[in-house]
C-alpha positions as CSV (number, residue, x, y, z in Angstrom):
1,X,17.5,-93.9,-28.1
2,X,21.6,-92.9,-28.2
3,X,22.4,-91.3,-31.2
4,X,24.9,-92.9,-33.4
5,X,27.5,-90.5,-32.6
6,X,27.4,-91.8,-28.4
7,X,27.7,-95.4,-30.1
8,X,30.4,-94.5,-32.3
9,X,32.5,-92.9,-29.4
10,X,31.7,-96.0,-26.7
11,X,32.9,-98.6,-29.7
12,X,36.1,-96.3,-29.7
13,X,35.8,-95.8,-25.6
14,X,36.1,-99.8,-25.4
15,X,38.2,-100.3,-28.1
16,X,41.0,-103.2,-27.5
17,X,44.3,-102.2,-27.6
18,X,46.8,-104.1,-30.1
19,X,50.3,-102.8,-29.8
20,X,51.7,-100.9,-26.7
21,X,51.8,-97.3,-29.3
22,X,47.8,-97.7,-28.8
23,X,48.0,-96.9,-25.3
24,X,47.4,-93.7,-24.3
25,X,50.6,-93.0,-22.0
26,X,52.6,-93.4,-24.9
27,X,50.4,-91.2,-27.4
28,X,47.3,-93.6,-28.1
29,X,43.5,-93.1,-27.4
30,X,42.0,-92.8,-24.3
31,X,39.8,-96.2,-23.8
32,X,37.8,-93.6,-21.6
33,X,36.8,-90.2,-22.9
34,X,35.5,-89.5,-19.5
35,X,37.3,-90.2,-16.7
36,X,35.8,-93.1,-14.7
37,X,36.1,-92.5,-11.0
38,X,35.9,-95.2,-8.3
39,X,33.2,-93.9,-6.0
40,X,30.7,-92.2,-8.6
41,X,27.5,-91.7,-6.4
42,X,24.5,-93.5,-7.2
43,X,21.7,-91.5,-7.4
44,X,18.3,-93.8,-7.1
45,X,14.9,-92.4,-8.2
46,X,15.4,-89.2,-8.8
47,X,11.9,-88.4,-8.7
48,X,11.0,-89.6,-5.3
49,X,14.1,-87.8,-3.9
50,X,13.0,-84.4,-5.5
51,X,9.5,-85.1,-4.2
52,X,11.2,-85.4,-0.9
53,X,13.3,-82.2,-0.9
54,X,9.9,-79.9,-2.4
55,X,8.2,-81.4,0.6
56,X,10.7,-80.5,3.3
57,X,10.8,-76.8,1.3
58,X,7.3,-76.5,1.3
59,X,7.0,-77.5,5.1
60,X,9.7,-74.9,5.7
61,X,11.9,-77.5,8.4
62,X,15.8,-77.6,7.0
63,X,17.1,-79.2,10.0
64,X,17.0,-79.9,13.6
65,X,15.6,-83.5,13.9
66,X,13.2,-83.2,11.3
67,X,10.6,-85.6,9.8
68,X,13.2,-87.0,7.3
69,X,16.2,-87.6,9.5
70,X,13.6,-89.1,12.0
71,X,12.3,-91.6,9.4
72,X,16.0,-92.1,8.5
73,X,17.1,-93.1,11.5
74,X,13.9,-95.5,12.7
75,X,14.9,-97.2,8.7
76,X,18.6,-97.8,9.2
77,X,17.7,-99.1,12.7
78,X,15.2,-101.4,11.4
79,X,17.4,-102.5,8.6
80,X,20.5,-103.2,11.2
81,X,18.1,-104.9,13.5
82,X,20.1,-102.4,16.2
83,X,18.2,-100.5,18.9
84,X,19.5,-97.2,18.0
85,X,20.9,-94.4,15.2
86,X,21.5,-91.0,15.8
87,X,22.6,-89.8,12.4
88,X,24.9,-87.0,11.9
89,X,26.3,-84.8,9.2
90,X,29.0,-86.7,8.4
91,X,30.8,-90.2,9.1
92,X,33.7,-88.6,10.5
93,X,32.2,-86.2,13.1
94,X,30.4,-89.6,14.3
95,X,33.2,-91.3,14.9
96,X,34.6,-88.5,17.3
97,X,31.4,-88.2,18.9
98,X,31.4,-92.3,19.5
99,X,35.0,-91.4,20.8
100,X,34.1,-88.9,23.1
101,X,30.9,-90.4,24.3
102,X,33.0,-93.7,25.1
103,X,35.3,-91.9,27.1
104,X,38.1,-92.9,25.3
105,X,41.8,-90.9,26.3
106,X,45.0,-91.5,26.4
107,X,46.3,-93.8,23.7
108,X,43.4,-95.7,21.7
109,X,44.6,-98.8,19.2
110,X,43.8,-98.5,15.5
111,X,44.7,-100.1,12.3
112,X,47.2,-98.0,9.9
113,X,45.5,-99.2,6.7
114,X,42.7,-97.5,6.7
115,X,41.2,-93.9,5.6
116,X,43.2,-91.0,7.8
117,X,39.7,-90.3,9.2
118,X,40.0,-92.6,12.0
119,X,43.2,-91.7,13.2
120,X,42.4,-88.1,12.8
121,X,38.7,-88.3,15.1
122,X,41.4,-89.4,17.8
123,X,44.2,-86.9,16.9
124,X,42.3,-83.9,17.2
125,X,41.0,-85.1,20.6
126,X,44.2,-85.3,21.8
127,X,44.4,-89.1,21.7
128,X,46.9,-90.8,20.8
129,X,46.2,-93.3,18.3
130,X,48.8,-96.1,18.4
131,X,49.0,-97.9,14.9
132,X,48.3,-102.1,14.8
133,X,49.1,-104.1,11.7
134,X,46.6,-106.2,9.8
135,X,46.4,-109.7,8.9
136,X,47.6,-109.6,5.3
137,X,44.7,-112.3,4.0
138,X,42.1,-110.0,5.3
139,X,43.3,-106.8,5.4
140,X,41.9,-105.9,8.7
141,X,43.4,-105.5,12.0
142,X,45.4,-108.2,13.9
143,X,44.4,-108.8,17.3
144,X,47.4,-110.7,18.2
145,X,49.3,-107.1,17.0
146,X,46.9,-105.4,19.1
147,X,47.6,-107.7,22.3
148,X,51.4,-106.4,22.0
149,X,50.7,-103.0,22.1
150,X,48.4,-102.5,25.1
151,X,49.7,-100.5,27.5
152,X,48.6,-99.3,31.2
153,X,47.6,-95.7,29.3
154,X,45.6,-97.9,26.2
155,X,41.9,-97.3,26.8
156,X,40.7,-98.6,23.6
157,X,40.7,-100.3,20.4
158,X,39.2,-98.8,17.1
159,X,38.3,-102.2,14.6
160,X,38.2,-101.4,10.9
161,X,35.8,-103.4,8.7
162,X,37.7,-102.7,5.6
163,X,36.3,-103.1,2.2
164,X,33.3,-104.2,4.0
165,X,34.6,-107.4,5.3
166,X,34.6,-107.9,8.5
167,X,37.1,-107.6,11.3
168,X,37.9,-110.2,13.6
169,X,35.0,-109.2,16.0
170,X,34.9,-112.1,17.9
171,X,39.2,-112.0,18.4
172,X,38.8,-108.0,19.3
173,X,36.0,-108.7,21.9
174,X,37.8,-111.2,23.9
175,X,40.6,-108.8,24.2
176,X,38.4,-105.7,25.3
177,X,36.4,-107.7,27.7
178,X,40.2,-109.5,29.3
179,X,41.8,-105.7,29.6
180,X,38.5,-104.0,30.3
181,X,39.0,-101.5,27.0
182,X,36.5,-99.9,25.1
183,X,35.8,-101.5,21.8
184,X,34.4,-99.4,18.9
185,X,34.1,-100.3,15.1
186,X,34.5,-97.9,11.9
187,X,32.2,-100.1,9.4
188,X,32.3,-96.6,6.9
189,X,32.5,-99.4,4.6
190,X,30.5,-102.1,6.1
191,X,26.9,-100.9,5.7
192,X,24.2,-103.6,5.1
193,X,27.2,-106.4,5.6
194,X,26.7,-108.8,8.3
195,X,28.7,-111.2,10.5
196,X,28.0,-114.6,11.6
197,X,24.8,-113.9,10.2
198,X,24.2,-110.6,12.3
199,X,24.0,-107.2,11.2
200,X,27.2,-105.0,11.2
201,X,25.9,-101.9,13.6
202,X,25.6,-104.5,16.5
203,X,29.2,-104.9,17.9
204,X,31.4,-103.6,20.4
205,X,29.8,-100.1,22.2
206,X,29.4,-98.7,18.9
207,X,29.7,-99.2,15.4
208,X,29.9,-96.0,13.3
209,X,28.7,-95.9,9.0
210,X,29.0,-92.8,6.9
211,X,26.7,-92.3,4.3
212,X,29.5,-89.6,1.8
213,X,28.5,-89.3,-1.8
214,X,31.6,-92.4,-2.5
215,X,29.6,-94.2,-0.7
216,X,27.5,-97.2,-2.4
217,X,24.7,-96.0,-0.3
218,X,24.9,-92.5,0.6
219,X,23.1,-89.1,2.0
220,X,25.0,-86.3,0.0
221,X,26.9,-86.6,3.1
222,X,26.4,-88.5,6.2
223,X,26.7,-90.7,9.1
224,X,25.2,-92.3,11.9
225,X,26.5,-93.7,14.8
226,X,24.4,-97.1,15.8
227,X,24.5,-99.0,19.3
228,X,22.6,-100.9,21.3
229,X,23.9,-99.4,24.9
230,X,21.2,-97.3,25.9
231,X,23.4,-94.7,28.1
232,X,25.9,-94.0,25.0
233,X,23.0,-93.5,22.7
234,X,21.4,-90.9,25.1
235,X,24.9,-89.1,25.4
236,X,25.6,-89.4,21.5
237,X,22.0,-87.8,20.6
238,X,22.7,-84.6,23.0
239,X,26.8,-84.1,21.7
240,X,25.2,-83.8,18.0
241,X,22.8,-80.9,19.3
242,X,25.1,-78.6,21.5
243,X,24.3,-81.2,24.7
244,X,20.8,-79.5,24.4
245,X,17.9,-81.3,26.2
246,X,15.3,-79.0,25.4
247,X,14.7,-75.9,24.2
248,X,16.8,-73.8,26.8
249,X,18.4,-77.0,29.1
250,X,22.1,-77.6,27.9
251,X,22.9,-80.6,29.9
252,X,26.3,-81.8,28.6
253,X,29.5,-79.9,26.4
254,X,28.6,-81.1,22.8
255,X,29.1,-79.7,19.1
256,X,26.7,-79.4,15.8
257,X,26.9,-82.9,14.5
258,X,23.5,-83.4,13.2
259,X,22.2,-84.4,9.7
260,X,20.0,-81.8,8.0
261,X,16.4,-83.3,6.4
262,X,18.0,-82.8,2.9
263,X,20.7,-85.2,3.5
264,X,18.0,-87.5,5.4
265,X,15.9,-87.4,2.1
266,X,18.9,-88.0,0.1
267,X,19.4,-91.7,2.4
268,X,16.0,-92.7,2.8
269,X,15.9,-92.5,-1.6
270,X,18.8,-94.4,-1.2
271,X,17.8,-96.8,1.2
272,X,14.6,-97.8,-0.9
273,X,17.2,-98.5,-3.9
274,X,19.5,-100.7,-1.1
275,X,19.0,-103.7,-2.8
276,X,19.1,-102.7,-6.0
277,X,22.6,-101.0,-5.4
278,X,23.5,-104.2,-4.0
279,X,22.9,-106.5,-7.0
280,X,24.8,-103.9,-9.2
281,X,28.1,-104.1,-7.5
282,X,27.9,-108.1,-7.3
283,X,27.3,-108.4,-11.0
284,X,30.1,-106.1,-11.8
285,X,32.3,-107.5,-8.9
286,X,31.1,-111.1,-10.7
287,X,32.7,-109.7,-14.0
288,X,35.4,-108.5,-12.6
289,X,36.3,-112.3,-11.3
290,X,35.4,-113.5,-14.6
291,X,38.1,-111.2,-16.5
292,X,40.6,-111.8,-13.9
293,X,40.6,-115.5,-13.7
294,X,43.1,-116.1,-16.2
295,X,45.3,-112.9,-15.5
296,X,48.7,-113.3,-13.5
297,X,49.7,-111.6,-10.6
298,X,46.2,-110.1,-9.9
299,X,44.6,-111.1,-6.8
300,X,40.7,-110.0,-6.5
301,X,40.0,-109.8,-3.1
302,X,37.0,-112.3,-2.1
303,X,33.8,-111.2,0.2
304,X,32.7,-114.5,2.2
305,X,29.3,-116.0,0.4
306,X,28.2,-117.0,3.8
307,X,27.2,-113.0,4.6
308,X,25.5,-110.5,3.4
309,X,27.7,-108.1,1.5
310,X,27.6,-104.7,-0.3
311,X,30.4,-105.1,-2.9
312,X,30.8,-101.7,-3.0
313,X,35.1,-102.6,-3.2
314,X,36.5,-104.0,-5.8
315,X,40.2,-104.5,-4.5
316,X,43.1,-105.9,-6.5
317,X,46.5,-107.1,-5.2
318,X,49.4,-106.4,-8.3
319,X,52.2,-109.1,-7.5
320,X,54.8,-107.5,-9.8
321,X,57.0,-110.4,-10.3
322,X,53.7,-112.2,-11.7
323,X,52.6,-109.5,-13.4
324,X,56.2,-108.4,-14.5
325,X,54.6,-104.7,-13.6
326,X,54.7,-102.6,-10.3
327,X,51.4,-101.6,-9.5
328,X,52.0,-98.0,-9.9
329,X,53.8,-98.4,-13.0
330,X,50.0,-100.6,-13.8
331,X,48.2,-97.4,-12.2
332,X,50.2,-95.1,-14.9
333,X,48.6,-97.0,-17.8
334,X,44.9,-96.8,-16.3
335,X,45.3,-93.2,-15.7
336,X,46.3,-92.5,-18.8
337,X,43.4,-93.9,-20.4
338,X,41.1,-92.2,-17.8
339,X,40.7,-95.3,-15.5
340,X,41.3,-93.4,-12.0
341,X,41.9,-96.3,-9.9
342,X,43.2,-95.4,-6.2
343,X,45.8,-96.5,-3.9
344,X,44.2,-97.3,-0.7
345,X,44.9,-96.8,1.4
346,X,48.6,-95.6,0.4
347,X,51.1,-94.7,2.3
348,X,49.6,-95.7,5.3
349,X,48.0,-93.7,8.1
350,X,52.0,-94.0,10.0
351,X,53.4,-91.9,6.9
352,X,51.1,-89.2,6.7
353,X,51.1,-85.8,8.6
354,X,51.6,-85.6,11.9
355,X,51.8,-89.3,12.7
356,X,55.2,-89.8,10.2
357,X,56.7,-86.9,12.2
358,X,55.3,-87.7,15.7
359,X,55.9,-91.4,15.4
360,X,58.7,-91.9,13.0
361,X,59.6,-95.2,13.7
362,X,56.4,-97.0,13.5
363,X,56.6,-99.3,10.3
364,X,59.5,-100.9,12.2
365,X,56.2,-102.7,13.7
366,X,54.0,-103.0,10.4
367,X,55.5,-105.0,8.0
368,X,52.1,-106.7,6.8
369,X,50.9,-102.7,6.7
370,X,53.8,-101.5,4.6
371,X,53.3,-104.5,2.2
372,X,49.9,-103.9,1.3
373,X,49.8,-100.5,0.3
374,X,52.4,-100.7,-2.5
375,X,50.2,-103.5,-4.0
376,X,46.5,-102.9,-3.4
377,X,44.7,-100.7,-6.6
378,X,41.2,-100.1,-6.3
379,X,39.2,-100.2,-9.2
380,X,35.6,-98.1,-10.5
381,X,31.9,-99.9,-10.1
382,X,28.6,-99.2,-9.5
383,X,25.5,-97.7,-10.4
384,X,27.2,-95.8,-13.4
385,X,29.1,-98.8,-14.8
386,X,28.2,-101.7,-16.5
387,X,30.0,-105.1,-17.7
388,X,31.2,-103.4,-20.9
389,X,33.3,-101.0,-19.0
390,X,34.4,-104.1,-16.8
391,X,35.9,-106.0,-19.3
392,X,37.0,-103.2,-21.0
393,X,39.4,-102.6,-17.9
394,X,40.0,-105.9,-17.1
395,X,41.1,-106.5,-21.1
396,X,44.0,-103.5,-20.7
397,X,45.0,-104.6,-17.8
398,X,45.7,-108.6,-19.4
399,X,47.3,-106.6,-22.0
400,X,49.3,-104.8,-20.0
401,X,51.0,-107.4,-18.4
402,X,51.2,-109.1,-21.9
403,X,53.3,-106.5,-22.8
404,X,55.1,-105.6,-19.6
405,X,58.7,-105.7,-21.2
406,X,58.0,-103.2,-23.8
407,X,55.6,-101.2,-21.6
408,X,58.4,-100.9,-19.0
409,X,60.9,-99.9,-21.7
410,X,58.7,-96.9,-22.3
411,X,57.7,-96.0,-19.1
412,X,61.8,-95.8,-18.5
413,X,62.4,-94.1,-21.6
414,X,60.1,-91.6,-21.0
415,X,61.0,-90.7,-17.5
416,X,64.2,-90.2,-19.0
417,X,63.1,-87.3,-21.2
418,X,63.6,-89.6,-24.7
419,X,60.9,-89.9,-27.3
């Protein structure tokens, strides 16, 4: 039972704001005394994941294709309905192993609204990755962008299933198939979400998941890259061992991408919690609808009701002329009250290092791109958060726009050094 003092400091916590002096960027209470971070890990029975790691301790086997990472990959399989994982230590070294293993070279189409991860698996392979805009209703990438930017050294296209939503699979396979290109999806967001009823994890060559602590279901840290084509999931397995094929036969150039058992004991917990994790997220991303309904000039992103979903995203669009507030003037208020909401994927892959510098000219083609990420704000769930802390949230930001004028004033005055 909480002691009175932990109900006394979550009644002040969630306490409503009634005049812009209560808020904390101008010398108020935090809402939050601790900082609520978007991507908290959720932890699952603790128990079972301890008995796990005293068994692989006790058996003395840390790594190299151990029991756990065995019976992690045979799970996530079965799950996907896919014929193969080969997991690996981390979502990003999977992706550049998918990469490699397709073959890919020369310049290789991706979206710029998405983590710097998947332009950087390309980079550092010395592949050019040549930045397509997205549809702005969906947020993923445009295949009638991608059409206009294939070129005779294009070799293939990189879909994004961001938020979890799916890209246009079906749009991105006809063009692959037309220009004979490689087709790979990054579903890092996309585990246990499906598409026309079908697992994500069975598209294109290969479709790559990471399993990071941020994620809603994750290993410590993780990934896996799953496929169905036989050859590439024979060439993947020996790149994540040194291109060993037994215990002396190197067979094929290849780095240490595996998982470890500890990180496979972490994602099997985590997989027997799957569902669990899942019904979380939808009632808070439920809430979060609820609160919203009646706010201007915040648009909640919608996951389709006809597919399985994780909700692990809980994505708003700030229209400032609705709202009568910028979004990063909005994301100064929830800071201050220790709501860390992020700007994803702000500024855009196109203006981060090296790609603003080697391709300085490229927003001139992603006007949907350079839209988006000065409105999108992503906000905290999970595990770790209830509906209390929803509406809380949800109630400053109402609040804030209420009192946009005067919060603006401020904001103004205090960037100009007055009191």
């Amino acid at each position: 039972m909480r002691s009175d003092g932990r109900e006394l400091r979550e009644q002040r916590d969630h306490e409503e704001k009634s005049k812009v002096s209560d808020l904390a960027l101008f010398g108020g209470v935090k809402m939050f005394a601790e900082p609520q971070h978007v991507g908290r890990p959720n932890i699952g029975d603790r128990k079972r994941l301890i008995s796990r790691i005293e068994d692989m301790l006790d058996r003395c086997w840390l790594t190299n294709n151990g029991k756990y990472v065995q019976e992690f990959e045979r799970e996530v399989a079965v799950l996907l309905g896919a014929k193969h994982c080969i997991a690996t230590c981390n979502g990003t070294v999977a992706l550049e192993i998918a990469i490699r293993a397709a073959g890919l070279s020369g310049e290789v189409i991706v979206p710029s609204f998405t983590f710097v991860a998947t332009a950087h698996a390309l980079q550092w392979q010395a592949i050019v990755p040549v930045f397509s805009d997205i549809d702005p209703e969906t947020h993923n990438i445009d295949p009638a962008a991608v059409m206009r930017l294939i070129t005779p050294r294009t070799t293939g296209i990189i879909g994004v299933h961001v938020w979890g939503r799916p890209c246009d699979i079906d749009g991105l396979t006809a063009i692959a198939q037309e220009r004979n290109l490689a087709l790979i999806f990054d579903a890092a967001h996309a585990f246990g979400c499906s598409y026309k009823g079908k697992m994500i994890g069975n598209f294109g060559l290969a479709e790559v998941f990471s399993f990071h602590a941020t994620k809603f279901l994750n290993s410590f840290e993780g990934g896996a890259v799953v496929t169905n084509d036989e050859r590439l999931a024979k060439t993947v397995r020996l790149m994540t061992n040194f291109g060993f094929a037994g215990y002396d036969d190197v067979v094929y150039v290849g780095t240490n991408g595996k998982m470890n058992e500890a990180s496979a004991a972490m994602g099997l917990t985590s997989l027997e919690s799957f569902e669990d994790f899942i019904t979380v997220n939808r009632r808070n991303y439920d809430a979060y609808q609820r609160e919203f309904a009646d706010v201007p000039g915040v648009r909640l992103i919608e996951y389709p009701e006809r597919e399985r979903g994780n909700y692990q995203y809980v994505i708003i669009e700030i229209d400032s002329e609705a709202f009568r507030l910028s979004r990063d003037e909005l994301r100064q208020v929830l800071w201050a009250e220790n709501i860390l909401v992020r700007r994803y994927f702000y500024p855009g892959c196109h203006r981060m290092q090296p790609y603003r510098s080697l391709f300085p000219h490229a927003g001139l083609v992603l006007p949907a791109t350079e839209a988006l990420v000065e409105r999108t704000l992503c906000l905290p769930t999970g595990t770790s958060f209830g509906v209390s802390e929803v509406r809380a949230i949800c109630g400053l930001i109402r609040f804030a726009s209420e009192h946009a004028t005067e919060v603006r004033r401020r904001l103004e005055r205090n960037q100009r050094g007055g009191i």
